[in-house]
Steps between C-alpha positions, in 0.01 A plus 500: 500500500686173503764649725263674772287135454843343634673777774124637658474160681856568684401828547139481653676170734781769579263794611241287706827297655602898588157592632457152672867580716422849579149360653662234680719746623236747613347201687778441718562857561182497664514187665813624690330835595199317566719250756676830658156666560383183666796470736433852633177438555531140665745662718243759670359469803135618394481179292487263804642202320254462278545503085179516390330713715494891512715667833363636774573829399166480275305528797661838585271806534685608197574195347834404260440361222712221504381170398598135551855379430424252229360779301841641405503168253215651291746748335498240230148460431508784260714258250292233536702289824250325739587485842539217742495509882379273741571486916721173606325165699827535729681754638835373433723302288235453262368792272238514255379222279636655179879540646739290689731640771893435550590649784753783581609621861316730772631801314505399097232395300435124339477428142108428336428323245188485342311127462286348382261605217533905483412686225656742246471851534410524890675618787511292787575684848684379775506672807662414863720590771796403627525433883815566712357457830486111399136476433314363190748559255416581267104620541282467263154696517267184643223668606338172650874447679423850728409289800814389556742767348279817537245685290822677344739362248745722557661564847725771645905527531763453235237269288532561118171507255573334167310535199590247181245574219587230187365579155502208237446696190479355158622774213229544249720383211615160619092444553443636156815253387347218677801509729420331845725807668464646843700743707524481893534899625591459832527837723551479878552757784516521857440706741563578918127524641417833726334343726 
């Protein structure tokens, strides 16, 4: 008795520390399908430019059954992630209020990093393209910005979608341990548009 009383502690903080990796892993598994299934879908033309609603091709006589872009991030609902998405006040230079942007060139993406106060176990999405025809570049989905750029976010030519989804997860142990730990998933990918 003594000796379990003095090795089950170890053990117990061994197995959950095991079970607490292998989730974290299985989170950003999904996250980076989640930010590859995104991409393709930013990078059709039935979506229009737009992330949050459905494409065109709902409307069909037989419709798809596509549905927005941002929904790709709810892969992660199912183990308890909220998701965070929210169009941009300008179409370039400056994303989302939760991120800041360093820029890259016409043809690589920038580096985000998230701001601010955000929140353990969330995604945040990021989504823009790249413009080589030297316009807004990058563009941001600003929906109240479409009188001067053009109802769509996305334009035609050798433009490139990117999608950066961020997770800050914090491992159930270190919260159990009172450890004040999070991890920063990152997964980006880009895509040429078919427009």
């Amino acid at each position: 008795m003594v000796e379990f009383a003095l090795v089950a502690p170890v053990v117990l903080l061994i197995i959950g520390a095991t079970v607490d990796m292998g989730r974290g892993m299985l989170m950003y598994a999904l996250l980076q399908g989640a930010s590859r299934d995104m991409a393709r879908q930013a990078a059709l033309d039935y979506y229009s430019g737009s992330n949050t609603l459905p494409p065109n091709c709902t409307a069909l006589t037989t419709p798809c059954s596509l549905t927005s872009v941002v929904n790709g991030a709810h892969l992660l609902d199912s183990l308890g992630a909220s998701v965070v998405y929210s169009d941009s006040g300008t179409i370039s230079a400056a994303p989302l209020s939760y991120g800041s942007y360093a820029g890259g060139t016409t043809t690589q993406p920038g580096t985000i990093t998230l701001v601010g106060a955000t929140n353990p176990n969330t995604v945040y999405v990021f989504i823009y393209e790249l413009d080589s025809t030297g316009g807004p570049n990058p563009r941001w989905s600003c929906p109240s910005c479409a009188a001067a750029n053009g109802a769509a976010v996305r334009t035609g030519g050798h433009q490139l979608a990117v999608v950066d989804l961020k997770l800050k997860w914090q491992p159930v142990m270190a919260k159990f341990l009172g450890i004040p730990s999070v991890i920063t998933f990152d997964s980006q990918s880009v895509i040429r548009m078919e427009f």
